[in-house]
PANUMI-601539 format. One record per atom (N, C-alpha, C): residue number from 1; atom name; x, y, z; residue in one letter. Coordinates in steps of 0.1 Angstrom, whole numbers. Example, Ala and Ser with C-alpha at 12.3 -4.5 7.8 and 13.67 -1.06 7.14 Angstrom:
# residues 2
- 1,N,132,-57,78,a
- 1,CA,123,-45,78,a
- 1,C,132,-33,78,a
- 2,N,128,-22,71,s
- 2,CA,137,-11,71,s
- 2,C,129,0,79,s
This chain:
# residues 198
- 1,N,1375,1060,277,x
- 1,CA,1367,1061,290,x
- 1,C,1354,1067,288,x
- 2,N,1357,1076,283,x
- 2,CA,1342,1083,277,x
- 2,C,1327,1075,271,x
- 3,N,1337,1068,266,x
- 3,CA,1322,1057,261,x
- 3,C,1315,1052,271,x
- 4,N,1326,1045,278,x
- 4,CA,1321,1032,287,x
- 4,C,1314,1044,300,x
- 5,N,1321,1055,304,x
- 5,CA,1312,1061,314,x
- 5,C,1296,1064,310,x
- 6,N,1290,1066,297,x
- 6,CA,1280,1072,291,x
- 6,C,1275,1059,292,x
- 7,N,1278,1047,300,x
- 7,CA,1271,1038,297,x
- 7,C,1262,1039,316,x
- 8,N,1270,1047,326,x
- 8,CA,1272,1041,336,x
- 8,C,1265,1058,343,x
- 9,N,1264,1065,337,x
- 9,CA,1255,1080,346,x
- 9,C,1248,1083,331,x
- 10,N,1244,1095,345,x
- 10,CA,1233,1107,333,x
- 10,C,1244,1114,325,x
- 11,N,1238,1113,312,x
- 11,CA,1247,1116,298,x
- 11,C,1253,1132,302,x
- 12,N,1246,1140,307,x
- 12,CA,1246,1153,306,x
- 12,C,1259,1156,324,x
- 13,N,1264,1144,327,x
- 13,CA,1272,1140,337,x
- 13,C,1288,1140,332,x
- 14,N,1288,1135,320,x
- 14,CA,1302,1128,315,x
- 14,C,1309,1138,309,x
- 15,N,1308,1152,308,x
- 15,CA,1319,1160,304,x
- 15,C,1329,1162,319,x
- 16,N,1317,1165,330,x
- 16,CA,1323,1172,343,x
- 16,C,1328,1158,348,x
- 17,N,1324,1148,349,x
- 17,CA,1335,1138,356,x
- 17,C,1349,1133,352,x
- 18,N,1347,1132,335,x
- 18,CA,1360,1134,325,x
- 18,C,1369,1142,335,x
- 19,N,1368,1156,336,x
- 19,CA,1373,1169,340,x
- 19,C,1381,1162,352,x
- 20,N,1374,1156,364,x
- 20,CA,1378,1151,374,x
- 20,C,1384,1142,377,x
- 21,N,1384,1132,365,x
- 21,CA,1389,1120,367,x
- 21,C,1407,1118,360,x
- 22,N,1404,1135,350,x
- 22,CA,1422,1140,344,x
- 22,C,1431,1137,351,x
- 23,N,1434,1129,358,x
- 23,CA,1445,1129,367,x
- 23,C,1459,1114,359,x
- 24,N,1472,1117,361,x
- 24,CA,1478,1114,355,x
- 24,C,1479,1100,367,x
- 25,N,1479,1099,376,x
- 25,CA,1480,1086,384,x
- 25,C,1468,1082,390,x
- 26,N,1457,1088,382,x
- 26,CA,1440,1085,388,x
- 26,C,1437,1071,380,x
- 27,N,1431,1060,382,x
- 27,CA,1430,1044,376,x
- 27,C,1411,1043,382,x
- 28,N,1403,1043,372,x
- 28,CA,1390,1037,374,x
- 28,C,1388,1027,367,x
- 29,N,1383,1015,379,x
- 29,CA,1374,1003,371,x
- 29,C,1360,997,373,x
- 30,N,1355,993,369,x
- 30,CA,1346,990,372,x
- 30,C,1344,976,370,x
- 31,N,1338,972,384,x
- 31,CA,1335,961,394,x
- 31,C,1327,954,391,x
- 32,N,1324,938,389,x
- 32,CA,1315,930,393,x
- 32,C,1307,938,406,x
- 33,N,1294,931,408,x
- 33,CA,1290,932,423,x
- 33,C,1298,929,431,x
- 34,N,1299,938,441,x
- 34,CA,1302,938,456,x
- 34,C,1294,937,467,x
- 35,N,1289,932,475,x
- 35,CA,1277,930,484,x
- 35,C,1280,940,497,x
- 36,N,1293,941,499,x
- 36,CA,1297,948,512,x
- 36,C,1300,964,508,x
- 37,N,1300,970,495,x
- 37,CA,1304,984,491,x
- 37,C,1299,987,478,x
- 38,N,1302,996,472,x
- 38,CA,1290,1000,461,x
- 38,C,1306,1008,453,x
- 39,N,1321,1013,463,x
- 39,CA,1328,1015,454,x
- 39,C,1340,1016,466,x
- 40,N,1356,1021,465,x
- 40,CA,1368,1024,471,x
- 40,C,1374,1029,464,x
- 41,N,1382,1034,475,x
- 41,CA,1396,1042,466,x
- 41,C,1407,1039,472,x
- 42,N,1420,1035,468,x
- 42,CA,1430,1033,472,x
- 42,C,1447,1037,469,x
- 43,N,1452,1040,477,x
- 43,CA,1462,1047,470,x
- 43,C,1471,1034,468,x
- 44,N,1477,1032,458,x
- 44,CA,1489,1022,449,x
- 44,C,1504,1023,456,x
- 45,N,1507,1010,458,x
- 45,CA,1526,1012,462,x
- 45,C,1533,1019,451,x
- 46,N,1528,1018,439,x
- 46,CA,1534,1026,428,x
- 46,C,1528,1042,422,x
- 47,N,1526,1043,436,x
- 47,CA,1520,1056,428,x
- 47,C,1503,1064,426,x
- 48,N,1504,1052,421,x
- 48,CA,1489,1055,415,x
- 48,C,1482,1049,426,x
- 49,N,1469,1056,421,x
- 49,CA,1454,1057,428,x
- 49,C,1445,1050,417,x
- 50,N,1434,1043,427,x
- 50,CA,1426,1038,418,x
- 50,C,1412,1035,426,x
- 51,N,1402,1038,419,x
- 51,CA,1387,1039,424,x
- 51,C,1379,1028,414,x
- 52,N,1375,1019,425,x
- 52,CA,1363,1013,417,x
- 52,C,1348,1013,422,x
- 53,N,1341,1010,411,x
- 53,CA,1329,1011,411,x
- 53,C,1323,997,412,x
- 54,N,1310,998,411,x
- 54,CA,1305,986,412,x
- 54,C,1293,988,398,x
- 55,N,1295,977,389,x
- 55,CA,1288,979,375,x
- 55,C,1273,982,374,x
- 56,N,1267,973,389,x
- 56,CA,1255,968,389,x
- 56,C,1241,984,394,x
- 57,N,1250,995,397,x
- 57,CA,1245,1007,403,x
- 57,C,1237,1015,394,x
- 58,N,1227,1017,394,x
- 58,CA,1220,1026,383,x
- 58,C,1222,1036,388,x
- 59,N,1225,1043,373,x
- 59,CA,1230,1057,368,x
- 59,C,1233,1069,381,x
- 60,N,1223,1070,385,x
- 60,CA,1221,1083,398,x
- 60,C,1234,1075,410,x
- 61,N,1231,1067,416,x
- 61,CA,1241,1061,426,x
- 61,C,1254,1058,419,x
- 62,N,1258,1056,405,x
- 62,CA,1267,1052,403,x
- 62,C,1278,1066,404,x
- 63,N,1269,1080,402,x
- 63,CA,1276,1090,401,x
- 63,C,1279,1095,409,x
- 64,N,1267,1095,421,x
- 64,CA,1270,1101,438,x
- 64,C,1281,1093,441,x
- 65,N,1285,1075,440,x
- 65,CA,1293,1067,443,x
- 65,C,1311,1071,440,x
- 66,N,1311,1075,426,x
- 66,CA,1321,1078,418,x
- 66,C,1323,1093,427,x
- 67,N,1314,1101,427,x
- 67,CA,1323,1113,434,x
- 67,C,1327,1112,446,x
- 68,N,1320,1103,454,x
- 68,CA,1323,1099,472,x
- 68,C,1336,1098,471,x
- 69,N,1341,1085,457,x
- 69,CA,1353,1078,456,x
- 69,C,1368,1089,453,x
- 70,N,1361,1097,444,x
- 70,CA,1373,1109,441,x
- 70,C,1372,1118,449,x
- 71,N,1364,1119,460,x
- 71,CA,1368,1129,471,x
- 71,C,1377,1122,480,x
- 72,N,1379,1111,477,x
- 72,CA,1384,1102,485,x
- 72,C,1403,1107,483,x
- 73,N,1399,1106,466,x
- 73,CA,1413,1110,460,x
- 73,C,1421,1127,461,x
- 74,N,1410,1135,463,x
- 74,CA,1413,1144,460,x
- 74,C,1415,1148,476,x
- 75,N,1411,1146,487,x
- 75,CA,1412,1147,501,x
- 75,C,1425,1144,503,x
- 76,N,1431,1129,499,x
- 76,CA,1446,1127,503,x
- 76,C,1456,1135,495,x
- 77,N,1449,1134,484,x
- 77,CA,1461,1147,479,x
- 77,C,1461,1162,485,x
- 78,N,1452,1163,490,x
- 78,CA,1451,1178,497,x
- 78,C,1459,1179,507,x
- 79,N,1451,1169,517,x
- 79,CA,1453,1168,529,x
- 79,C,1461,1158,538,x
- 80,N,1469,1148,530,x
- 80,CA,1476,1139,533,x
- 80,C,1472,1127,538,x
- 81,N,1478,1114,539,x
- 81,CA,1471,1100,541,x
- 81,C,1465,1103,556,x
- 82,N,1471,1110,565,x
- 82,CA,1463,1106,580,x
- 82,C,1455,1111,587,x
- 83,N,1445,1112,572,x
- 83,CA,1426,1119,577,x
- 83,C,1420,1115,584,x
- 84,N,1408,1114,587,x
- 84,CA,1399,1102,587,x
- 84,C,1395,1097,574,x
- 85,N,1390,1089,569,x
- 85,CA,1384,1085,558,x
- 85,C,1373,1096,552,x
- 86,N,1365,1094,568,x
- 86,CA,1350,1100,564,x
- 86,C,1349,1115,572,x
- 87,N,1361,1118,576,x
- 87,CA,1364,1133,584,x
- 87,C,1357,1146,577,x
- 88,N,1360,1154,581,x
- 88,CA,1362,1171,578,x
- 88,C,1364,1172,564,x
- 89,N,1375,1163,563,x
- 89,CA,1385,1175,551,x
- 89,C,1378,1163,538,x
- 90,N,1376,1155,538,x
- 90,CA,1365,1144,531,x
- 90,C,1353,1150,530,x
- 91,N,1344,1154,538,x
- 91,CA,1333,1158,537,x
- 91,C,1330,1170,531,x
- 92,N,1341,1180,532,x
- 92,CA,1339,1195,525,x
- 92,C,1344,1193,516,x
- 93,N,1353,1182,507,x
- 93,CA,1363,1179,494,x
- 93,C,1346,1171,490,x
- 94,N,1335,1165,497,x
- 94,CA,1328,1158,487,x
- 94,C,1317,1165,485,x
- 95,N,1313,1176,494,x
- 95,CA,1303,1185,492,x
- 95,C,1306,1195,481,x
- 96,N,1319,1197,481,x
- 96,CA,1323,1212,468,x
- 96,C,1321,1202,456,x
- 97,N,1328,1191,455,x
- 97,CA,1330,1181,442,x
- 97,C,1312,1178,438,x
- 98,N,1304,1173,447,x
- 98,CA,1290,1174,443,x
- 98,C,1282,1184,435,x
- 99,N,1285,1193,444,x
- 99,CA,1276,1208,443,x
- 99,C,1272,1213,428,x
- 100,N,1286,1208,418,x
- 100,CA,1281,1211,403,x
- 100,C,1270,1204,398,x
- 101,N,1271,1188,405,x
- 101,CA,1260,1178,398,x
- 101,C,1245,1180,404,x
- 102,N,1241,1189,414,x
- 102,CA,1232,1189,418,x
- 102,C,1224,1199,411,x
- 103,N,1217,1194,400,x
- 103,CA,1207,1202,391,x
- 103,C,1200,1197,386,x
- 104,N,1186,1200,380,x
- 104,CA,1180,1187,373,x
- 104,C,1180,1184,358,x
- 105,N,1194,1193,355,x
- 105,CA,1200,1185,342,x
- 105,C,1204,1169,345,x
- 106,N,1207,1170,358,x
- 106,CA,1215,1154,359,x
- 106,C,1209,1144,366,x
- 107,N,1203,1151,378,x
- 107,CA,1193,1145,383,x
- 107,C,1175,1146,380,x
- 108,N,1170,1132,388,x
- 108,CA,1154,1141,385,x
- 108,C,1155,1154,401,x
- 109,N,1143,1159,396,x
- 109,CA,1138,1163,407,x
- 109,C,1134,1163,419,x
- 110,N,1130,1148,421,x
- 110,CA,1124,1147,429,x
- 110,C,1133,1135,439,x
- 111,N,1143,1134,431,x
- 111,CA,1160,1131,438,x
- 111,C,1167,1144,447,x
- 112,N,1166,1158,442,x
- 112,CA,1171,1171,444,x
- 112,C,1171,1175,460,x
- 113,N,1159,1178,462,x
- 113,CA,1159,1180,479,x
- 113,C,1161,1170,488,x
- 114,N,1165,1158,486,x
- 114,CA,1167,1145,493,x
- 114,C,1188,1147,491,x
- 115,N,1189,1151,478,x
- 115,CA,1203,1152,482,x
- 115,C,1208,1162,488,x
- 116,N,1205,1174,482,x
- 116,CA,1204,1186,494,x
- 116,C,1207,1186,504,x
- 117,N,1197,1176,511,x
- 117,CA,1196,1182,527,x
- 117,C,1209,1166,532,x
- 118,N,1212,1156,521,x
- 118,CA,1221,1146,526,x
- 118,C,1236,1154,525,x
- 119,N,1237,1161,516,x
- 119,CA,1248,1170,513,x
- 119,C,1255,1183,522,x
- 120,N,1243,1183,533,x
- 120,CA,1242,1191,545,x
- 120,C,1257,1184,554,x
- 121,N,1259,1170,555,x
- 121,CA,1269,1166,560,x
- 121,C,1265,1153,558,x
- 122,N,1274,1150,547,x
- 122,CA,1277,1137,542,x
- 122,C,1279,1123,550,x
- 123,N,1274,1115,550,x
- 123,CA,1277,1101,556,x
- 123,C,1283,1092,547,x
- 124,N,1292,1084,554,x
- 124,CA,1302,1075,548,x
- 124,C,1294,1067,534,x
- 125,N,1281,1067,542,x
- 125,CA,1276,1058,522,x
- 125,C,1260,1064,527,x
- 126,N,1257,1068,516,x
- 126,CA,1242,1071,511,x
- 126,C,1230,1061,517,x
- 127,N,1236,1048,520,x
- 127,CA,1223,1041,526,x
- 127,C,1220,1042,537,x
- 128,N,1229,1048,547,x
- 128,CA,1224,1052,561,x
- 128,C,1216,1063,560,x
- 129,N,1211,1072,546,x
- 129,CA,1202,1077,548,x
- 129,C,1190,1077,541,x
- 130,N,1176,1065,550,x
- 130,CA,1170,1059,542,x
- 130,C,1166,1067,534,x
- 131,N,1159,1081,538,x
- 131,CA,1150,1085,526,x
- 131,C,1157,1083,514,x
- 132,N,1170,1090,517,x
- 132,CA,1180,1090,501,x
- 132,C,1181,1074,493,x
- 133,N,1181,1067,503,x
- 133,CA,1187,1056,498,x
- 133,C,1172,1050,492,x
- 134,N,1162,1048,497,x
- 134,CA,1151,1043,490,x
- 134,C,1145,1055,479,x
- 135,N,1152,1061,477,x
- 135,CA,1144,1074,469,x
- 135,C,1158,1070,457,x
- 136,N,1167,1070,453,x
- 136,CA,1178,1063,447,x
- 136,C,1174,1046,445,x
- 137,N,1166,1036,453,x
- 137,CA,1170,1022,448,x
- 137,C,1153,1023,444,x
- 138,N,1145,1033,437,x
- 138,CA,1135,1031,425,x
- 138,C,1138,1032,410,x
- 139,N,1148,1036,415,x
- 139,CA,1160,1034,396,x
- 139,C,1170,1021,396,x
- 140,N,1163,1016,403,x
- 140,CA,1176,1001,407,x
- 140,C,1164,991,394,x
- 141,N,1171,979,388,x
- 141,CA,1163,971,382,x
- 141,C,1155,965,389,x
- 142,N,1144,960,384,x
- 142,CA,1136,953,395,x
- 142,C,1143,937,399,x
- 143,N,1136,935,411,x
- 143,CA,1142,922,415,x
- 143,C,1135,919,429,x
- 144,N,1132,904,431,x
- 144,CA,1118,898,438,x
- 144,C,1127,902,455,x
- 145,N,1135,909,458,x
- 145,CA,1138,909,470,x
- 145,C,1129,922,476,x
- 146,N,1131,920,495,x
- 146,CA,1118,929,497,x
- 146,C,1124,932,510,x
- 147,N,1122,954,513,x
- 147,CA,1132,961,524,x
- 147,C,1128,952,536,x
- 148,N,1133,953,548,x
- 148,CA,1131,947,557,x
- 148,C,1120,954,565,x
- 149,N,1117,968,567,x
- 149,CA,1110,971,570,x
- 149,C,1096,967,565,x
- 150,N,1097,958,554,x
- 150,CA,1082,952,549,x
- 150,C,1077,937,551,x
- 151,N,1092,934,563,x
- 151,CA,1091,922,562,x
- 151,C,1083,920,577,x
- 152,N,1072,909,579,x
- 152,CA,1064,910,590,x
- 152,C,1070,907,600,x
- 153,N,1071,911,611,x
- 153,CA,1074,906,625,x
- 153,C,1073,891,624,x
- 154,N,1086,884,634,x
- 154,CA,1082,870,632,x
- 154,C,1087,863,620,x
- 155,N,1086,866,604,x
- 155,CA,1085,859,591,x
- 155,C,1105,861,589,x
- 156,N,1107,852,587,x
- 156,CA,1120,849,583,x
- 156,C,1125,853,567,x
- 157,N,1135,853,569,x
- 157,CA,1143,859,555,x
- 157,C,1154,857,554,x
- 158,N,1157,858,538,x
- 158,CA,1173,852,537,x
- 158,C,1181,863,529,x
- 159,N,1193,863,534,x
- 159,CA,1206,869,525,x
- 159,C,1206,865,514,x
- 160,N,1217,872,510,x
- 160,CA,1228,871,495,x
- 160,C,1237,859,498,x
- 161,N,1242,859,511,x
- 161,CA,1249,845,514,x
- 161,C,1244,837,522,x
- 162,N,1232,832,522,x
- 162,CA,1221,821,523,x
- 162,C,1218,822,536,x
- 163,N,1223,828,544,x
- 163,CA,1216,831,556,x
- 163,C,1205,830,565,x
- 164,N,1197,826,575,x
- 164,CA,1181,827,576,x
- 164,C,1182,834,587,x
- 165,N,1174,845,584,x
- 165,CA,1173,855,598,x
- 165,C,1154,854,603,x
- 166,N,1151,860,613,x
- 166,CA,1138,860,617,x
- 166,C,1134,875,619,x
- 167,N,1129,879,616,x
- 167,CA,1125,899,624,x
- 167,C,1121,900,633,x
- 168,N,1128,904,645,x
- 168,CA,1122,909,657,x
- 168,C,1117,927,655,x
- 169,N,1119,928,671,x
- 169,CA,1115,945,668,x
- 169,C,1121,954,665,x
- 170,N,1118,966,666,x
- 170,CA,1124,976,659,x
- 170,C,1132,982,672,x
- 171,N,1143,990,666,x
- 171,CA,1147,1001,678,x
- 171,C,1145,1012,672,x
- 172,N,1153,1023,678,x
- 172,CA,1151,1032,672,x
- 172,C,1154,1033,658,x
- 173,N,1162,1030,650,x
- 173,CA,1162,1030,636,x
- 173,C,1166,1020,625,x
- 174,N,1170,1008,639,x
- 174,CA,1175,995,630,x
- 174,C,1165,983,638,x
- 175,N,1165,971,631,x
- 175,CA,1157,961,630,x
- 175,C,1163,952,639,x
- 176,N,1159,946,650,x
- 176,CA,1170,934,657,x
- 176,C,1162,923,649,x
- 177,N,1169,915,644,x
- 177,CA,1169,900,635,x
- 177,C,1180,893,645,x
- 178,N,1172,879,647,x
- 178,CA,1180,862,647,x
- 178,C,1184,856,639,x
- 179,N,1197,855,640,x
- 179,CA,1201,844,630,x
- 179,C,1193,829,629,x
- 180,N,1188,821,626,x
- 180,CA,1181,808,630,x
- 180,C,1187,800,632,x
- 181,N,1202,796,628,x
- 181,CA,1210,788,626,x
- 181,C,1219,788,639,x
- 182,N,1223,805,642,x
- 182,CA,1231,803,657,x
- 182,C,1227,810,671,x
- 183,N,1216,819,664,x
- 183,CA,1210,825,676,x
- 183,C,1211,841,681,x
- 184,N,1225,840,674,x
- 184,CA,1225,858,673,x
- 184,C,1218,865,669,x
- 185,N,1222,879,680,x
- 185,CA,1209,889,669,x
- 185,C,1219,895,662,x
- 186,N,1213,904,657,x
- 186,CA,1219,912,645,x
- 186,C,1208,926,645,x
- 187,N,1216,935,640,x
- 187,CA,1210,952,636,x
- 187,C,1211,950,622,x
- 188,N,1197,954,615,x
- 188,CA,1198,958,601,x
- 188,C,1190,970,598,x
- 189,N,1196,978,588,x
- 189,CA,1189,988,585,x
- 189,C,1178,987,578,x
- 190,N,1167,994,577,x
- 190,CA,1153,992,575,x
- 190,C,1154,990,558,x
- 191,N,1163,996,552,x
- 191,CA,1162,997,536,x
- 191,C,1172,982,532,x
- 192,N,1175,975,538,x
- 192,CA,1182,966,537,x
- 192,C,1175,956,527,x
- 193,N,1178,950,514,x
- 193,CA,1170,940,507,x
- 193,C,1174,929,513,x
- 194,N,1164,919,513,x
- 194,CA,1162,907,514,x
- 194,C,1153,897,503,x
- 195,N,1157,881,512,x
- 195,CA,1145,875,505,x
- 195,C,1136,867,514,x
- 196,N,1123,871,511,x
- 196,CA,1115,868,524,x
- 196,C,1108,852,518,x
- 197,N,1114,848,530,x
- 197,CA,1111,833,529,x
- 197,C,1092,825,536,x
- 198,N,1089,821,524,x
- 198,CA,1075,813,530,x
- 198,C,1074,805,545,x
């Protein structure tokens, strides 16, 4: 496991996640892409637990991802299956579990005070908070897709599942988009990639 994690965070990451991941019914894999999640955890009819990842995540998200997922593990073993997911006893199990990686042995710097202050009270996934989330997808590989907030008013754009949306206006923090095809609108968050169509 050691190998393949050194392929997948910051090197100076993979002794303390080892540490965390010691568990005799804990199961990690790692995922093709997922379009709808970046990682889960699930507890097993047999016992075991198992957290996957998603391969495609550069290094920094793949580790904030991986700890979200074992607080996930380590909350039901505390606290038993009938939490909330993204409750109390999740949020302080993912804030203590973080708190060691937050240094700039592991991270850059100028990642640091963006997790900080997300780490103040954690949200179910890191993209609801843009700054974090666009300050995290400049370590993503490049690729001709473009956030929606840069897409013009009016100019249409397509999904991952071929979709054609149009951009209306803004609300207060999400985007209302038309589907072209049926007419619905839709809410997207402003860090959302797309592909902006001629």
């Amino acid at each position: 496991m050691q190998n393949r994690l050194q392929d997948y965070i910051p090197e100076s990451a993979v002794a303390q996640v080892l540490a965390l991941l010691e568990h005799d019914h804990l199961v990690l894999k790692i995922k093709q892409e997922r379009k709808t999640r970046h990682g889960d955890y699930k507890p097993l009819h047999n016992g075991m637990h198992q957290i996957t990842i998603n391969s495609n995540l550069n290094k920094y998200r793949f580790l904030i991802t991986l700890i979200h997922e074992v607080a996930h593990f380590e909350a039901f073993n505390t606290y038993g299956r009938f939490i909330k997911p993204h409750g109390a006893e999740w949020k302080r199990t993912f804030q203590r579990l973080m708190l060691p990686f937050l240094n700039p042995d592991i991270f850059p710097t100028t990642l640091l005070p963006l997790l900080a202050n997300h780490f103040k009270n954690p949200k179910a996934s890191s993209d609801t908070d843009m700054k974090l989330a666009l300050a995290l997808k400049q370590f993503d590989q490049p690729n001709n897709k473009t956030y929606i907030f840069d897409v013009p008013y009016g100019s249409s754009f397509k999904l991952y599942n071929g979709k054609v949306f149009k951009r209306g206006n803004k609300r207060v923090k999400r985007y209302e988009c038309v589907e072209v095809k049926t007419g619905r609108l839709y809410l997207f968050n402003p860090n959302a990639e797309v592909e902006l169509l001629n």
